[in-house]
C-alpha positions as CSV (number, residue, x, y, z in Angstrom):
1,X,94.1,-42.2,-16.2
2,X,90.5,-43.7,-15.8
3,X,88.7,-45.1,-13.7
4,X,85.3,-47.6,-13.6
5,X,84.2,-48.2,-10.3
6,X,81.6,-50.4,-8.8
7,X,81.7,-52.6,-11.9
8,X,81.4,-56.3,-12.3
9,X,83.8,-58.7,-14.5
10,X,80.6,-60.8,-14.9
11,X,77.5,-60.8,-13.9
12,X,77.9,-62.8,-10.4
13,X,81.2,-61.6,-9.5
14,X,82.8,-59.5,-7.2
15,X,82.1,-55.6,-7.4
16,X,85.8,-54.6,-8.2
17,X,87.1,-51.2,-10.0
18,X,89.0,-51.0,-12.8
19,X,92.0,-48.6,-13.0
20,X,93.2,-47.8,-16.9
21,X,96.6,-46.1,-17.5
22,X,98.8,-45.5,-20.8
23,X,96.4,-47.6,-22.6
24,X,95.8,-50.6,-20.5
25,X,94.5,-52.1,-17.9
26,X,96.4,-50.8,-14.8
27,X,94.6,-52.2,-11.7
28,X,91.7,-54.2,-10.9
29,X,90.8,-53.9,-7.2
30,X,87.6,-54.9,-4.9
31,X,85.3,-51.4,-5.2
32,X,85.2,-49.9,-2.0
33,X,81.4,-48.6,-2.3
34,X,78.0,-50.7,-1.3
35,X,75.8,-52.4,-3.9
36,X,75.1,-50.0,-7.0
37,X,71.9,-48.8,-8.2
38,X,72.7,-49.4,-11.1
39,X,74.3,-52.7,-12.1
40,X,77.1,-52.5,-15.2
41,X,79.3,-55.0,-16.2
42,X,82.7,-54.7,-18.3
43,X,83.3,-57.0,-21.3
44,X,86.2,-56.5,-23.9
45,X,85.2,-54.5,-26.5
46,X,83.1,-55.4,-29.4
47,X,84.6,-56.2,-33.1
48,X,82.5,-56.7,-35.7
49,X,83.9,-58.6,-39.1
50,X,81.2,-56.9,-41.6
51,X,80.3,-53.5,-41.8
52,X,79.4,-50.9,-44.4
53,X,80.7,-47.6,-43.5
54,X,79.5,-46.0,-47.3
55,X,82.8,-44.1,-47.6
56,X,83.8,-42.9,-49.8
57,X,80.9,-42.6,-52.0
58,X,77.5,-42.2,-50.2
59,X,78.0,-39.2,-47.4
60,X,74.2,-39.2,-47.6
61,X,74.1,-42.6,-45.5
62,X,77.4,-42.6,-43.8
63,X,80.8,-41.3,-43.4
64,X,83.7,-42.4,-41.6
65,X,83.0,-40.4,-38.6
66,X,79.7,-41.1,-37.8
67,X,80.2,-44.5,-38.5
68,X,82.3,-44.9,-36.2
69,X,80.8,-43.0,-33.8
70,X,77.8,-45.4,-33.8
71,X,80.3,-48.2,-33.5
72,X,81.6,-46.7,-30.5
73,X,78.5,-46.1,-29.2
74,X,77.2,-50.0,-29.8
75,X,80.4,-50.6,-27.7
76,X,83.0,-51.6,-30.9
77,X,86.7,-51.0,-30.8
78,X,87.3,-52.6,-33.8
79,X,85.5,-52.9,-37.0
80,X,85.7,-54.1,-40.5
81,X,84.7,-52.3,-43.4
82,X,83.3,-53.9,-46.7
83,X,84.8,-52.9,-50.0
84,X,81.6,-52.0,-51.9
85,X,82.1,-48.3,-51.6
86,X,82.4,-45.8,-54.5
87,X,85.3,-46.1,-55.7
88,X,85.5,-50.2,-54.6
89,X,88.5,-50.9,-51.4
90,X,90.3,-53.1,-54.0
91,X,93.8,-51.8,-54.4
92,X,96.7,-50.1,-52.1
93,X,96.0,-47.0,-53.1
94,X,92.4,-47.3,-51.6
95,X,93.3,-49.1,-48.6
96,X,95.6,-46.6,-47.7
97,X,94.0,-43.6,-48.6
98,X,90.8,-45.1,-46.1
99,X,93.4,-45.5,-43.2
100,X,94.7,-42.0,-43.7
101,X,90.9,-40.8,-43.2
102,X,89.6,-42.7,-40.2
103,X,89.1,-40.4,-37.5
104,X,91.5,-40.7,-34.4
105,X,90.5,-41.3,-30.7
106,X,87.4,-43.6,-31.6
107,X,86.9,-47.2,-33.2
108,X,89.2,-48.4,-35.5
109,X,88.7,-49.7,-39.0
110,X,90.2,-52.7,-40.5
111,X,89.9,-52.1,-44.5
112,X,88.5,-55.2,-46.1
113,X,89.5,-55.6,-49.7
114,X,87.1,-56.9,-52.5
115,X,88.5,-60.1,-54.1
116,X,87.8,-59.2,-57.5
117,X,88.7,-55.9,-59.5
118,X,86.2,-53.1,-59.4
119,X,84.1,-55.8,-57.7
120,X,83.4,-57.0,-61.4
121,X,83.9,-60.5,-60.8
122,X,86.0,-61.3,-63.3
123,X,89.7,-59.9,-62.4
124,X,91.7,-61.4,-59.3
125,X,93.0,-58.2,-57.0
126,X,96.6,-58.1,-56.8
127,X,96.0,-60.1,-53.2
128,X,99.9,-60.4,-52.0
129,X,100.6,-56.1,-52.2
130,X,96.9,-56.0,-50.4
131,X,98.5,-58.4,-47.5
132,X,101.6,-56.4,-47.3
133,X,99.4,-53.5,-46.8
134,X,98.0,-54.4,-43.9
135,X,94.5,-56.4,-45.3
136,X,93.0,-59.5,-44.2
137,X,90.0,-60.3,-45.0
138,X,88.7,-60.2,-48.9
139,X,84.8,-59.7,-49.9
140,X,83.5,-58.8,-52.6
141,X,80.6,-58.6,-50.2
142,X,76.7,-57.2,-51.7
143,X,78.1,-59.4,-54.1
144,X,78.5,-63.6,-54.9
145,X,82.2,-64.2,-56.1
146,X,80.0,-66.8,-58.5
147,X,83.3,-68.1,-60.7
148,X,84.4,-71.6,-58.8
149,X,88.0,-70.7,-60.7
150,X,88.2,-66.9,-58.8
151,X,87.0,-68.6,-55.6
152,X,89.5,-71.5,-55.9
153,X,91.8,-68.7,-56.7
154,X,90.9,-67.1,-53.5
155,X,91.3,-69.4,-51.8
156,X,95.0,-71.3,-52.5
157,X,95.7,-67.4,-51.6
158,X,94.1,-67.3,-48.5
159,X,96.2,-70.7,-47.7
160,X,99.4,-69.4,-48.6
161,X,98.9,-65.9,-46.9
162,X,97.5,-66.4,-43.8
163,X,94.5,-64.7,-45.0
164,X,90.4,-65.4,-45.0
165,X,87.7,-65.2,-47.9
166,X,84.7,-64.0,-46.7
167,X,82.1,-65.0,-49.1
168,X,78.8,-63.4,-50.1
169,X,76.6,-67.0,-50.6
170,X,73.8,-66.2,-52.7
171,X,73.7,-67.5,-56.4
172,X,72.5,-65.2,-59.2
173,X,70.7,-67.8,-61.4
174,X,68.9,-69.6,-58.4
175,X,67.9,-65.9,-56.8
176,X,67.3,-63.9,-60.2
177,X,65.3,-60.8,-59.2
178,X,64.4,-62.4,-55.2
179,X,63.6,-60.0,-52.9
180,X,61.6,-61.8,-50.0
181,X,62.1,-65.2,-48.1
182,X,60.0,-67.4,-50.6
183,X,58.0,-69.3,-48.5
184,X,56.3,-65.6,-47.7
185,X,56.8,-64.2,-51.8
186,X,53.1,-64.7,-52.8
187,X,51.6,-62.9,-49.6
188,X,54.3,-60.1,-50.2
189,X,53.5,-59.9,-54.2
190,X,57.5,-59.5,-54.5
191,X,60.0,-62.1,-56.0
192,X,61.2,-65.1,-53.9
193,X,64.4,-65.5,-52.8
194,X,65.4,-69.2,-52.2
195,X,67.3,-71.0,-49.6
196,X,68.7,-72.9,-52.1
197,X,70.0,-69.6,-53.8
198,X,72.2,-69.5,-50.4
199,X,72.8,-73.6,-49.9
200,X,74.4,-73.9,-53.5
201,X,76.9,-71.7,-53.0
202,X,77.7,-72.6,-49.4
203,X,78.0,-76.4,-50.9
204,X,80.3,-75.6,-53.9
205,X,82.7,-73.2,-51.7
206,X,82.9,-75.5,-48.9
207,X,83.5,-78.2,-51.5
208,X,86.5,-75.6,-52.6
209,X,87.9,-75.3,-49.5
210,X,88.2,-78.6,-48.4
211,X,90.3,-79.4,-51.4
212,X,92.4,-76.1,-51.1
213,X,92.7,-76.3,-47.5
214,X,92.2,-72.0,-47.6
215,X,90.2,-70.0,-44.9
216,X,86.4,-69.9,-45.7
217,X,84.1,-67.7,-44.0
218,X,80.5,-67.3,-44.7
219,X,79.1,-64.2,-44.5
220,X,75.4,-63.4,-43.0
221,X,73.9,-67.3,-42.8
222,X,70.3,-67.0,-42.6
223,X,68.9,-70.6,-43.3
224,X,69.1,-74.3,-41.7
225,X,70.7,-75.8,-44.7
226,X,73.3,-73.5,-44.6
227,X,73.8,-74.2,-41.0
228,X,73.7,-78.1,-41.7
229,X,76.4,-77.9,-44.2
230,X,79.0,-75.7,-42.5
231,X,78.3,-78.4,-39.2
232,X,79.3,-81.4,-41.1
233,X,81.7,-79.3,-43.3
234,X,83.4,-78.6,-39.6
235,X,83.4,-82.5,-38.6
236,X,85.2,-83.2,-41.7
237,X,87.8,-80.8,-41.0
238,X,86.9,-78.2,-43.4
239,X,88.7,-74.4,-42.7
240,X,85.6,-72.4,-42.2
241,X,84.1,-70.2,-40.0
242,X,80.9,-68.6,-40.1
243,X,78.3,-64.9,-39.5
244,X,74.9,-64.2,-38.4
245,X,73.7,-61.1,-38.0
246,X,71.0,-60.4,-34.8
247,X,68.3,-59.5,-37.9
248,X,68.5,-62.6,-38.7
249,X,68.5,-64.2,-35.1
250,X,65.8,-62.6,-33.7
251,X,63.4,-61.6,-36.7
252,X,61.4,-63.8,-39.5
253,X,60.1,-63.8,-42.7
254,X,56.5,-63.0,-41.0
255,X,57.8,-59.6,-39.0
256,X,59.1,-58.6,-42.9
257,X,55.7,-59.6,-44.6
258,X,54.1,-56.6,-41.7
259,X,57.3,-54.3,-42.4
260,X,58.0,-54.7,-46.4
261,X,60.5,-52.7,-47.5
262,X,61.6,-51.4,-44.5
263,X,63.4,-55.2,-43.6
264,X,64.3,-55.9,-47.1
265,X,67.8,-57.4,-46.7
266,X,69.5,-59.3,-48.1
267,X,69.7,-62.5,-47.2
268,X,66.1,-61.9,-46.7
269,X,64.8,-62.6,-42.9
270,X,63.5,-66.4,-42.8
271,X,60.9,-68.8,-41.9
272,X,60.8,-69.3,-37.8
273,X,62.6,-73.0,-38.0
274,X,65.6,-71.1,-39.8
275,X,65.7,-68.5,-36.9
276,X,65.1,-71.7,-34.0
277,X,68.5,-73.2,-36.2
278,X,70.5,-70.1,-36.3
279,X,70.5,-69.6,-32.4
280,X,71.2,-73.0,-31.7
281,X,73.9,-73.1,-34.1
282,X,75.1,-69.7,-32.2
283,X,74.8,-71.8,-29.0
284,X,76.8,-74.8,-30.2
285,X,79.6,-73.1,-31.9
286,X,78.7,-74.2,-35.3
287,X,77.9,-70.5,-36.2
288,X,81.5,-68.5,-34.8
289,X,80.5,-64.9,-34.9
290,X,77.7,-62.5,-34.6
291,X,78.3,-59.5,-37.2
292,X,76.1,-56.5,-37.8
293,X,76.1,-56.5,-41.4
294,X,75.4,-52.4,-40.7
295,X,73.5,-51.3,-43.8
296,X,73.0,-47.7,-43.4
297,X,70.5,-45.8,-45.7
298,X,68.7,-42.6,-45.9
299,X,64.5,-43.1,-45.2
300,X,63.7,-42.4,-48.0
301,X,64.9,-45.3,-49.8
302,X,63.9,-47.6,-47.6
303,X,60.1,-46.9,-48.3
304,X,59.8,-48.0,-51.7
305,X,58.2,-51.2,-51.5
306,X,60.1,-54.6,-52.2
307,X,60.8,-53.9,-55.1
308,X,62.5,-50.8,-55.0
309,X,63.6,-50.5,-51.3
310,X,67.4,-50.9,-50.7
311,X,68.5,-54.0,-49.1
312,X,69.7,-53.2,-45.6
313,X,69.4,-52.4,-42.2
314,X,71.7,-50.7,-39.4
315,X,73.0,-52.5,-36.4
316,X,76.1,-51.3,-35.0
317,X,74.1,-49.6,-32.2
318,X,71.6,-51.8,-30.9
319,X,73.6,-55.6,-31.7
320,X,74.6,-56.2,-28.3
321,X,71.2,-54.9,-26.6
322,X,68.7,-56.9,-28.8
323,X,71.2,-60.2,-28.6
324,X,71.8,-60.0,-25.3
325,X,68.3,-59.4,-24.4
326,X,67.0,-62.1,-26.6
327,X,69.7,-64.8,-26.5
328,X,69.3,-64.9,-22.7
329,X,66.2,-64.3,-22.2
330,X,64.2,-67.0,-19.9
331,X,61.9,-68.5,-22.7
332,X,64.5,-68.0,-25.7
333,X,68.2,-68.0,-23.5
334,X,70.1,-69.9,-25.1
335,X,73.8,-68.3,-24.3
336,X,75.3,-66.9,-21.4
337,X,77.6,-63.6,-21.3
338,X,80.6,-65.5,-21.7
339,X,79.9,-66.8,-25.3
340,X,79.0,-63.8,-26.4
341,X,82.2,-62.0,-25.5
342,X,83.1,-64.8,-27.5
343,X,81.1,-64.5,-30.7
344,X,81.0,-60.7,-30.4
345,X,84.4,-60.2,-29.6
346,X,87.1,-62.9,-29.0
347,X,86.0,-64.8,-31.9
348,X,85.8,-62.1,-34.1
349,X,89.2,-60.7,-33.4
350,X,90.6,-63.8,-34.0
351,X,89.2,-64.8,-37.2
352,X,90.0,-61.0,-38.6
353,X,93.8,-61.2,-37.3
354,X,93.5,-58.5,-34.7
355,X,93.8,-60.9,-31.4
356,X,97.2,-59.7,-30.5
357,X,95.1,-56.6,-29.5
358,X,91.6,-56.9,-29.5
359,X,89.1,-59.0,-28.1
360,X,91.6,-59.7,-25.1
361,X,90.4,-60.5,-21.3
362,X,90.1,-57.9,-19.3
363,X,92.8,-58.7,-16.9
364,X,96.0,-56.3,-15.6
365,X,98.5,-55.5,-18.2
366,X,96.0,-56.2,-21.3
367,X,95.1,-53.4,-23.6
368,X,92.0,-51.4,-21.9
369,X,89.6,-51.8,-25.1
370,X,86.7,-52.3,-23.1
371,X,83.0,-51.6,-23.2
372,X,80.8,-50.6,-20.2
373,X,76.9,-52.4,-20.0
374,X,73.9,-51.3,-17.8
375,X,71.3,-53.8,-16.8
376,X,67.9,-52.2,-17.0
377,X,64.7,-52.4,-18.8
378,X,64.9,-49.5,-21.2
379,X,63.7,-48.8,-25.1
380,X,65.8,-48.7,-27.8
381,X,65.5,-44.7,-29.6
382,X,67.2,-44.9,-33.0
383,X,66.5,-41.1,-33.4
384,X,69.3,-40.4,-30.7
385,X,71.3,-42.8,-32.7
386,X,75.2,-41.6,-33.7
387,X,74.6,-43.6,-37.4
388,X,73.9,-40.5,-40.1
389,X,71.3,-43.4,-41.1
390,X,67.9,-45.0,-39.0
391,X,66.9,-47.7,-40.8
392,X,67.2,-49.7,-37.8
393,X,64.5,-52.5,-37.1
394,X,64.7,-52.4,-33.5
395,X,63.2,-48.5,-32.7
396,X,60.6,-49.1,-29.6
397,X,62.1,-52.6,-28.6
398,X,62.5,-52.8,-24.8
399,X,65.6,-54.1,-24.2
400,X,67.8,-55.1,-20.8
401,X,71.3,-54.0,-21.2
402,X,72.2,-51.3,-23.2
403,X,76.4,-50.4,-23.6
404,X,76.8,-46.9,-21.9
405,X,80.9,-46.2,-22.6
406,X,83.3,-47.7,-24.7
407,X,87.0,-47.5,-24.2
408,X,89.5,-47.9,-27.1
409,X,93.6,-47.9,-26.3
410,X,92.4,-46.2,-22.9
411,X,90.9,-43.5,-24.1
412,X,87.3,-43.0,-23.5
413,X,85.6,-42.9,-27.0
414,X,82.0,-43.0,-26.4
């Protein structure tokens, strides 16, 4: 059994505490202590739809156990894990033998398979012995599925299997070489990377889906167009659903033109506007989740320049923090704690078929996956971080709420 006490439901509601027994929520009773000092409130627990856990293949970066163990930490009971590992997630033999390897007692990982073989682009996975083994989502993620015929593919699968394409917008003729937000490219001496290499894709798959009537989701959106589309692809009916990462929501393309390859990523980080569009996307439900998009990588290569930095940063560990603390913050607030349960963890577990477990209210008889957050002015220190990786943009930030324990089946796992 476990016990929170002195906690709060939200954040102007009754101090309660919250009893946890054989995995779930047992009791939830008013606390019998005075005010806190410290003020913590209990949300369900994260999930995050796009992740990169680098195993197996890249130990160097991360594992399976200290990824997770950062996801824990960032307050995640759930996570999805991208298919661009070494070997690729892209058959039953790799799905299973990831499941066999996830540590127990901590986050769990959802294996997403790539859509095409060896993540070639040119091969359909064997999709319906994927579903029966337990996947649903398909990305071939780090990567554009760029044949319309593979994605149409995709996507009368996705209709007839109840399952979702998660699609990697960024179009190889239109971005070439691109490294950098083009609007900044010059100043930076590196290769542009155009909205337009995003908008294209977004307007041919959306195109695709209407007419197939399977689930897109667009990973990582980073521009206003992109936004636009998906907005009036949703008023016509369209099955999609859509990411953003908090790089991308709280960064531009100026804070990466000081950095350089340190915030190469990839979408690159944007002009202002397309970060003003993003959150009030976020805000308005046009834009469904927030996802990490955790990129780990050792130092090393990320201090190469543009050219020859790896795209990426980490996030598991400081999303809900830098979010929270900027999304509601007086002069940028645009959401309240309630939508982002929702887009950090309702949402989520909904779109990646987990909602029969996670991403639940916390309420008696629900499963106790639950994370723990502090109020408090406090700076974020990526060298205590669990990730084997820091190339984390956030180090030094001064953030409000931090997540200080994460529950997963009941069992305390950070």
């Amino acid at each position: 059994m476990h016990r929170l006490e002195g906690v709060r439901l939200t954040p102007d509601g009754p101090l309660v505490d919250v009893t946890v027994a054989d995995g779930a929520i047992g009791a939830i009773e008013p606390s019998g202590g005075g005010p806190p000092a410290i003020e913590r409130i209990v949300l369900p627990a994260l999930v995050d739809l796009h992740t990169h856990l680098r195993d197996p293949g890249h130990p160097e970066a991360e594992d399976l156990r200290s990824g997770t163990a950062a996801a824990a930490a960032g307050g995640y009971s759930d996570v999805f894990a991208m298919a661009n590992t070494a070997p690729p997630t892209d058959r039953v033999s790799r799905v299973a033998d990831l499941l066999a390897r996830v540590p127990r007692g901590t986050t769990r990982v959802h294996p997403v398979s790539a859509v095409t073989r060896d993540l070639a682009g040119r091969r359909l996975v064997d999709v319906p012995a994927l579903v029966a083994a337990g996947v649903r989502v398909f990305s071939d993620d780090g990567r554009c599925v760029a044949d319309p015929a593979l994605v149409r593919a995709m996507l009368e699968a996705s209709r007839e299997l109840g399952v979702v394409f998660a699609q990697h917008a960024q179009d190889p003729l239109a971005v070439g070489a691109g490294v950098v937000n083009a609007r900044v490219a010059a100043r930076a001496g590196a290769a542009p990377w155009p909205a337009a290499g995003e908008e294209r894709v977004v307007d041919r798959d959306l195109s695709i889906a209407a007419d197939t009537g399977g689930h897109l989701h667009v990973c990582h959106l980073s521009t206003a167009g992109s936004v636009e589309l998906i907005r009036q692809a949703k008023r016509s009916g369209v099955r999609v659903t859509c990411e953003v990462t908090p790089h991308h929501l709280v960064l531009d393309d100026e804070a990466a033109l000081r950095a350089g390859g340190a915030l190469k990523v990839n979408p690159p980080l944007r002009a202002a506007a397309d970060v003003l569009a993003l959150r009030a996307a976020l805000a308005d439900g046009t834009i469904d989740v927030v996802a990490t998009d955790h990129a780990p990588h050792p130092q090393a290569t990320k201090t190469r320049g543009w050219a020859d930095s790896a795209f990426g940063l980490t996030g598991l560990e400081t999303a809900l923090s830098v979010v929270a603390t900027v999304l509601r913050a007086p002069d940028t607030g645009r959401v309240d704690w309630a939508r982002l349960t929702e887009v950090l963890s309702v949402v989520p577990a909904r779109i990646g078929g987990i909602a029969h477990r996670a991403g639940r209210p916390v309420r008696v008889g629900e499963p106790a996956d639950l994370c723990v957050v502090e109020t408090g002015v406090r700076p974020i220190r990526v060298d205590r971080h669990r990730s084997r990786s820091r190339n984390n943009p956030f180090g030094g930030w001064t953030v409000r709420e931090r997540v200080v324990r994460t529950l997963v089946g009941g069992r305390v796992a950070h």
